[in-house]
C-alpha positions as CSV (number, residue, x, y, z in Angstrom):
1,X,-26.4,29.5,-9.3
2,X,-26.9,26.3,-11.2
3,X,-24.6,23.7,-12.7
4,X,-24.2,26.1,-15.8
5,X,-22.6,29.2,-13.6
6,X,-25.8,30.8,-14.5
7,X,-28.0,32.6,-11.1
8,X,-31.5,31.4,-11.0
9,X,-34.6,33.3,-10.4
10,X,-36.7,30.0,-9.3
11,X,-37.2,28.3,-6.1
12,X,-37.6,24.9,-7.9
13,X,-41.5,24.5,-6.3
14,X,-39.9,25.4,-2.4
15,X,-42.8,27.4,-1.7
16,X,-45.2,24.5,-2.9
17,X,-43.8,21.6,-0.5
18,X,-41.4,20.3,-3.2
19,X,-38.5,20.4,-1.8
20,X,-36.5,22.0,1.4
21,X,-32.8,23.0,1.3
22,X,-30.5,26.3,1.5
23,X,-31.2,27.3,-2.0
24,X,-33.4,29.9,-2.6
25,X,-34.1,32.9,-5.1
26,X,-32.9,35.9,-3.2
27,X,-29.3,36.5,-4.1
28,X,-29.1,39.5,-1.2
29,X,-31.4,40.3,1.0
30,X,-31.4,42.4,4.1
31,X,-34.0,43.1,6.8
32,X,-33.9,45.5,9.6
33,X,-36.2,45.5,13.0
34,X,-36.5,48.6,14.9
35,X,-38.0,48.4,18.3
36,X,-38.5,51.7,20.4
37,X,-39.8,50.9,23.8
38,X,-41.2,54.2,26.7
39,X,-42.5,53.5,29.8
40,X,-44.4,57.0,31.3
41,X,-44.3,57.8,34.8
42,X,-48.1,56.9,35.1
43,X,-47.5,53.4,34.4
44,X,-48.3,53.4,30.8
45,X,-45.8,52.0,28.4
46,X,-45.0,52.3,24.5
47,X,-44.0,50.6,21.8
48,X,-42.9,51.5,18.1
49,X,-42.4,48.7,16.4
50,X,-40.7,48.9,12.9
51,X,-39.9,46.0,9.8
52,X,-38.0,47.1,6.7
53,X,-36.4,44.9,4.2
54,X,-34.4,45.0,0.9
55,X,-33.6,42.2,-1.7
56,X,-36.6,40.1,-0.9
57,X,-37.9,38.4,-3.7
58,X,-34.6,39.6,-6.0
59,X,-32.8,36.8,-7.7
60,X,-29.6,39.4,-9.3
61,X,-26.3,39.5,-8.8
62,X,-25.7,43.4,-8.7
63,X,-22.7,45.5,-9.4
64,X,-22.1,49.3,-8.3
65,X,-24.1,51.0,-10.8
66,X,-26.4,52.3,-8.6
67,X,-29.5,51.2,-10.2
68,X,-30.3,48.3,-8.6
69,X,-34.2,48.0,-9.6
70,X,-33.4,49.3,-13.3
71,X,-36.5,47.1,-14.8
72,X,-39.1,48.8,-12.1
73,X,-40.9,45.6,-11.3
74,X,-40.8,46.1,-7.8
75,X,-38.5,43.2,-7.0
76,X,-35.8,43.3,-4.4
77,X,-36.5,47.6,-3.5
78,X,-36.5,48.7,-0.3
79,X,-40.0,48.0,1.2
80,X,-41.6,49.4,5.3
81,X,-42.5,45.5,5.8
82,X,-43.9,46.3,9.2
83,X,-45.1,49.4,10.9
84,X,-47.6,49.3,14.3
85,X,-47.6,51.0,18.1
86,X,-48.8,48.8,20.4
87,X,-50.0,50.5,24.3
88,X,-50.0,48.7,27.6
89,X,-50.6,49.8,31.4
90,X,-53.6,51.4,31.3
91,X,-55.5,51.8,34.9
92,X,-58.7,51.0,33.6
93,X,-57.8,47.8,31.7
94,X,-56.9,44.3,33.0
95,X,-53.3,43.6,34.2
96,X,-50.9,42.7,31.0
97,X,-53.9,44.1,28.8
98,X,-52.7,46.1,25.9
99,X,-53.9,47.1,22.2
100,X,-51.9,47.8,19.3
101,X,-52.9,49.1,15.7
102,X,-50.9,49.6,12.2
103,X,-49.4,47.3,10.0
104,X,-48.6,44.0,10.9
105,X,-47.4,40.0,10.6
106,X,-49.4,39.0,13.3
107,X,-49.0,35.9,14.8
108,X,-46.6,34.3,12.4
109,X,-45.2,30.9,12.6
110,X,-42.4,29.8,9.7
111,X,-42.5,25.9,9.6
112,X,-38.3,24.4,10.0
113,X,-36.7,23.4,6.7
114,X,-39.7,24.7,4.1
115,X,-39.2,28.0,5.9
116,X,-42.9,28.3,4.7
117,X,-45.0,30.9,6.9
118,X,-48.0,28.9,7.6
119,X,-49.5,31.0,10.0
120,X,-50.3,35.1,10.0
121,X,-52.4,37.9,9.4
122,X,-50.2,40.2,7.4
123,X,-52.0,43.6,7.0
124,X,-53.0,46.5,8.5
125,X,-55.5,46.7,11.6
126,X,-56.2,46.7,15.3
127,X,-56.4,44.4,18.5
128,X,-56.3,43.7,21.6
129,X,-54.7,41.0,23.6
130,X,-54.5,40.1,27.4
131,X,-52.1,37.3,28.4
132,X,-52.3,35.6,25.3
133,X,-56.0,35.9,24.3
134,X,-56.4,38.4,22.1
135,X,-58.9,39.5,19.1
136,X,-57.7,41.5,16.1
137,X,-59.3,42.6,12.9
138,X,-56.7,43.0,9.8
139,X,-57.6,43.9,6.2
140,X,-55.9,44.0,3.1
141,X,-56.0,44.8,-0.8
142,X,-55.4,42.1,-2.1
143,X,-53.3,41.2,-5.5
144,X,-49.3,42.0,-6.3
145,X,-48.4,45.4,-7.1
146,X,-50.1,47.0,-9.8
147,X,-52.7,43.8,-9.9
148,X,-54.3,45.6,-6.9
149,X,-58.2,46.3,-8.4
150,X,-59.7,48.7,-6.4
151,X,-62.5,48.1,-4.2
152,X,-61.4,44.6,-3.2
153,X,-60.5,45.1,0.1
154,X,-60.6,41.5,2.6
155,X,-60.8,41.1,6.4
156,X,-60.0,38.4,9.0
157,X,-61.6,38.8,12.4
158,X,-59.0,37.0,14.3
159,X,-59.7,35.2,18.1
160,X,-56.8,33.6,19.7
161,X,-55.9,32.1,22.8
162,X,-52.5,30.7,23.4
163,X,-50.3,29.0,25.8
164,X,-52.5,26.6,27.9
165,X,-50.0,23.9,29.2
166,X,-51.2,20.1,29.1
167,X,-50.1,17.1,27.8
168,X,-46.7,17.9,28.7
169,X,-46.9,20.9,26.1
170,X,-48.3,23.8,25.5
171,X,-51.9,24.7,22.9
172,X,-52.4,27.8,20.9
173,X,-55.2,28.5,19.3
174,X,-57.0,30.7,16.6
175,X,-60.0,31.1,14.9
176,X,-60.3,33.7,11.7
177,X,-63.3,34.7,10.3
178,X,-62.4,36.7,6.8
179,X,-65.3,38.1,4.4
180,X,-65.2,40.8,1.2
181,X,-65.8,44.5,2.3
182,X,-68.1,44.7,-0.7
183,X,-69.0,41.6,-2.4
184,X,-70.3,43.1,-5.8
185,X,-66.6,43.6,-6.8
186,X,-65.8,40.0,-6.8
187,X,-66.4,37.5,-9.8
188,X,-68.5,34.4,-9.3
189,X,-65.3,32.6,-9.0
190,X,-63.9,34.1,-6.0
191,X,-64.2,33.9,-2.9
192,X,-66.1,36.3,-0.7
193,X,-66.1,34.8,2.6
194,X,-64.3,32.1,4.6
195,X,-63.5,30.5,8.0
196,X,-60.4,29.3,9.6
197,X,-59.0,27.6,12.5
198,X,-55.8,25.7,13.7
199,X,-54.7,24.3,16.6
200,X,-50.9,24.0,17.4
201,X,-49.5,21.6,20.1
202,X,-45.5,23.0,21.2
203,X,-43.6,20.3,23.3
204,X,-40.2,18.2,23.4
205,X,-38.6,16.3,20.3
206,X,-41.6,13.4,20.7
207,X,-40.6,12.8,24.1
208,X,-36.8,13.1,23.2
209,X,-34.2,16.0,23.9
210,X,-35.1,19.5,21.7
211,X,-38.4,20.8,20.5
212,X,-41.4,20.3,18.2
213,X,-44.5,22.2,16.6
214,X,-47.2,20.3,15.4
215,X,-50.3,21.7,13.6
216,X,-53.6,21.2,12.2
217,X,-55.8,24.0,10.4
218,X,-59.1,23.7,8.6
219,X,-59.9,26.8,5.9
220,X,-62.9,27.6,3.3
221,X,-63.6,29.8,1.3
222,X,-61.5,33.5,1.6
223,X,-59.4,30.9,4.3
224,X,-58.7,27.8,2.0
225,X,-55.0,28.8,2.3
226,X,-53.9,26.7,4.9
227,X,-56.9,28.0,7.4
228,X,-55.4,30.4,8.9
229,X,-52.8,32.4,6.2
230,X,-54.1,35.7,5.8
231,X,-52.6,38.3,3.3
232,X,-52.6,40.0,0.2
233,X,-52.7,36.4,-1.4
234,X,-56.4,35.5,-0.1
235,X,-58.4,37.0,-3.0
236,X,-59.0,39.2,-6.0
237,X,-57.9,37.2,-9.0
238,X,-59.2,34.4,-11.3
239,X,-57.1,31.5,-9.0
240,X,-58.0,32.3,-6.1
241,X,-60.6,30.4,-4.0
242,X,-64.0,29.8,-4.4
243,X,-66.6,29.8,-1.9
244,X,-67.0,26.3,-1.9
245,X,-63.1,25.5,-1.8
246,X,-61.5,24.0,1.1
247,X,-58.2,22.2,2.6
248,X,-56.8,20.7,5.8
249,X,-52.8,21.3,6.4
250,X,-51.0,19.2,9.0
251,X,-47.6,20.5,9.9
252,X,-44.7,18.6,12.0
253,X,-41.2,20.0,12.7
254,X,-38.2,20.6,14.9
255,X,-34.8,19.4,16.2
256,X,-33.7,16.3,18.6
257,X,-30.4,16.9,20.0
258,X,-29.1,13.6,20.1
259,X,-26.1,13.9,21.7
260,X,-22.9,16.2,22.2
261,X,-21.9,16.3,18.4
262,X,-25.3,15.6,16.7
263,X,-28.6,17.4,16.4
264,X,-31.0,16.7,13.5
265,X,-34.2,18.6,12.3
266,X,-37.1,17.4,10.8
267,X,-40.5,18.8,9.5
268,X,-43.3,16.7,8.3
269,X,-46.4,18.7,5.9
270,X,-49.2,17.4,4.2
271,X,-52.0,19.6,2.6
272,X,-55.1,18.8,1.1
273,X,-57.3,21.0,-1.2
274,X,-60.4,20.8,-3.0
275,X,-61.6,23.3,-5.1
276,X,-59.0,26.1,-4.5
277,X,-55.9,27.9,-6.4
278,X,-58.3,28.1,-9.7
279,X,-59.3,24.3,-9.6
280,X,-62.4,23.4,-10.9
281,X,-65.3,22.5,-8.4
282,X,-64.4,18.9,-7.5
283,X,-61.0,18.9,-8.5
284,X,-58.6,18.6,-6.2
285,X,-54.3,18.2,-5.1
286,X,-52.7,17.1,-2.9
287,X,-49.1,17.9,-1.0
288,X,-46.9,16.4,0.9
289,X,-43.2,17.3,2.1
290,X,-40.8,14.9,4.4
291,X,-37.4,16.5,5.2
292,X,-34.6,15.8,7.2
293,X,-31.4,17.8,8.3
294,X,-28.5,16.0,10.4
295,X,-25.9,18.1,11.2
296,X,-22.7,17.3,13.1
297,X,-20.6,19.4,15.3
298,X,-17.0,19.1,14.4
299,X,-16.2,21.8,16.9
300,X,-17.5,25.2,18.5
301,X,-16.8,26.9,15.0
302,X,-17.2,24.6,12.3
303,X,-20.1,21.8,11.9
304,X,-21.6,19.3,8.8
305,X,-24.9,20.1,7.6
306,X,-26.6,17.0,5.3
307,X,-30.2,17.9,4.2
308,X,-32.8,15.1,2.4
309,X,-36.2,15.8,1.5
310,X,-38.8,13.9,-0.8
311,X,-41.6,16.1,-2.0
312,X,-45.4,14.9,-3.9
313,X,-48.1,17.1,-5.5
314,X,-51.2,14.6,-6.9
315,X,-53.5,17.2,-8.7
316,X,-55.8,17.1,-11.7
317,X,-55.3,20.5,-12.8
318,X,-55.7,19.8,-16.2
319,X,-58.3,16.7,-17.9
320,X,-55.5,14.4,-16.7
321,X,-54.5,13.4,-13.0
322,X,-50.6,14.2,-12.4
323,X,-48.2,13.4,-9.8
324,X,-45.3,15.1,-9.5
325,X,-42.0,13.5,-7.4
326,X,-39.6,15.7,-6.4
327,X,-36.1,14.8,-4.6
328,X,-33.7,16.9,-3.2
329,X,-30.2,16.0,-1.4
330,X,-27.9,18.6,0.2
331,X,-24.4,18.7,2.2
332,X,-23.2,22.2,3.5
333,X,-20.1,23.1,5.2
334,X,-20.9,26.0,8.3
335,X,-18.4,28.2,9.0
336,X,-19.9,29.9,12.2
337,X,-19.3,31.4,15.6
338,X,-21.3,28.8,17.1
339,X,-22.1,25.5,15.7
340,X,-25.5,25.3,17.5
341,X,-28.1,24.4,14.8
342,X,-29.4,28.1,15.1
343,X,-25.9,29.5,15.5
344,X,-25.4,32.7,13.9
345,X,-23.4,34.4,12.5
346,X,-22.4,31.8,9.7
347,X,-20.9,31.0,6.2
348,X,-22.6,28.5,4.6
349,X,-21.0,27.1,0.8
350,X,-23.7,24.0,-0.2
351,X,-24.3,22.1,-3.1
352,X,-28.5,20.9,-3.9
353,X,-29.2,18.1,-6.3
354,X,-32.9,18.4,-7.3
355,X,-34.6,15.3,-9.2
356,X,-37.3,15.8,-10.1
357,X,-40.0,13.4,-12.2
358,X,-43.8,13.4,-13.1
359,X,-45.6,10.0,-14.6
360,X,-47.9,12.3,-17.2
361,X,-45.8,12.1,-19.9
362,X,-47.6,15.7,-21.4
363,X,-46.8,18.1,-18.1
364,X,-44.6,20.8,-18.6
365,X,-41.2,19.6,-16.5
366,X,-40.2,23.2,-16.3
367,X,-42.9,24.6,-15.1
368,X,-40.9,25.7,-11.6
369,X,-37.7,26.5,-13.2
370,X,-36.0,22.7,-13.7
371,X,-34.8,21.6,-16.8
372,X,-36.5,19.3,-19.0
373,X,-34.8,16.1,-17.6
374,X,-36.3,16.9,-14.5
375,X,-32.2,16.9,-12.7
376,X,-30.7,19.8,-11.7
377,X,-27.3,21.0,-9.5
378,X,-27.5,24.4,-7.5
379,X,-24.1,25.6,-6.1
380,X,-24.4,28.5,-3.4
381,X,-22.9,30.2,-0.2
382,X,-25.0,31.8,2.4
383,X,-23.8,34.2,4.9
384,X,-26.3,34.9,7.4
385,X,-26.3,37.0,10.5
386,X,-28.7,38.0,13.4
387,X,-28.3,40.7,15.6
């Protein structure tokens, strides 16, 4: 909630680079994963892989009524996320070669302390993969809901090859072809084809104790979201991408253990786009996110958890250029069964001071939720689990 005891239904521009932190819009949200797993007497095995999730999306503090979707706008109701078999151990395919088919987030990667996905093809399709290589094809209707216009329907051909060790690391790889299954439904402004790639390099804290991710994707076209994004959010309306637009996305983060009490995460992000999200041919922004989280073990059950970030969009959505400054400081006491960075279970009250400022004078400040003075307090607790 913010400093007025009042919950919020905004992410103050988290999705959008603008700031990282603990605060968030769901108030409740719970996901299951169900895994069922048969190996046959002939060698073949099976799995039945399963994603549901409630709350996601929901900003509401609920009471016992019952009715917890009373408006019927879709938000926070229980959804099948994920649902896909996947078959291994054939005789007549190659060793560790299997194929899977159904609805999917394949291949996702969620950057540190954004908690942006950055990486996936999240729909419904088929592949086949041997030892990390692997083609896929996954399609999708896109749009939100009841914005889905039939006869809209977008694939990504997806190549991939993964875990080649050099450098003192490891490379992954993909490559996404996407295109319109019938290109008369789309308008002139949209996007009917694209291509993507990335490559991601996986090693040590920069040659220090822990673990990194860095990545850089190309996209155009259907694939201007970050190159390799795939989803429901790749096409059908009037922002979406044109042909012509384009971006390059660079992504750096992970955690240094520095010594016995101290470990401290980081994630660097810049995008670039031109000609995408609705801008006009030529126009362009730009996006930028450096964020830091220290945290400090005071024991096995309790640690300190002190998050800065500094977030920049330069754009010219409008006939005037804009930059947009957005700071965000955060301390958070963990209450946890182990004060790991990635401990779990955990209790988590925090308080988030957003500042946020933009040097055109006519730009709506509250265009993502923040008052008009551009300051704002968010007081929370997070309980999280994994199991």
């Amino acid at each position: 909630m913010n400093e007025n005891g009042v919950s919020t239904g905004n992410e103050y521009g988290k999705p959008d680079y603008r700031l990282a932190g603990t605060t968030g819009k769901n108030a409740n949200q719970v996901e299951f994963n169900i895994s069922k797993n048969t190996t046959f007497q002939n060698g073949v095995w099976s799995q039945l892989g399963v994603r549901a999730e409630y709350g996601n999306g929901d900003p509401s503090f609920y009471s016992s009524t019952g009715s917890e979707d009373s408006n019927n706008d879709g938000e926070g109701s229980f959804e099948i996320k994920e649902a896909f078999m996947r078959l291994g151990g054939f005789s007549y395919l190659p060793e560790n070669a299997e194929i899977w088919a159904g609805r999917r987030f394949l291949n996702r990667e969620q950057a540190l302390l954004s908690a942006e996905f950055w990486k996936q093809s999240s729909g419904v399709g088929f592949g086949y993969e041997q030892s990390g290589n692997g083609i896929a094809v996954v399609s999708v209707d896109p749009g939100e809901k009841s914005e889905k216009p039939e006869g809209k329907t977008i694939h990504s051909v997806d190549l991939y090859s993964y875990n080649h060790n050099y450098l003192g690391g490891s490379f992954n790889f993909d490559l996404k072809f996407m295109m319109a299954g019938d290109d008369k439904n789309f308008g002139t402004n949209e996007a009917t084809d694209g291509i993507g790639a990335a490559i991601t390099y996986k090693r040590d804290y920069y040659g220090l104790d822990g673990w990194t991710t860095t990545a850089l994707a190309y996209g155009q076209g259907l694939a201007a979201n970050r190159g390799v994004n795939f989803g429901q959010w790749s096409g059908s309306t009037s922002t979406t991408d044109r042909d012509e637009g384009s971006s390059i996305f660079f992504t750096s983060y992970g955690v240094m253990n520095i010594n016995a009490h101290w470990q401290m995460a980081s994630e660097l992000t810049y995008l670039h786009g031109d000609t995408i999200w609705g801008l006009a041919e030529g126009k362009t922004v730009d996006r930028f996110l450096a964020a830091v989280r220290p945290t400090y073990k005071v024991n096995d059950n309790f640690r300190w958890e002190f998050t800065g970030s500094y977030g920049m969009e330069q754009s010219n959505w409008g006939a005037e250029e804009n930059e947009i400054d957005v700071y965000a400081a955060e301390i958070a006491a963990v209450f946890t069964v182990n004060s790991d960075f990635f401990g779990r279970p955990q209790i988590k009250p925090f308080v988030t001071f957003i500042s946020k400022d933009e040097t055109n004078p006519d730009a709506d400040r509250g265009d993502d939720g923040s008052p008009e003075d551009g300051n704002t307090y968010q007081f929370g607790v997070e309980a999280e689990i994994w199991f």
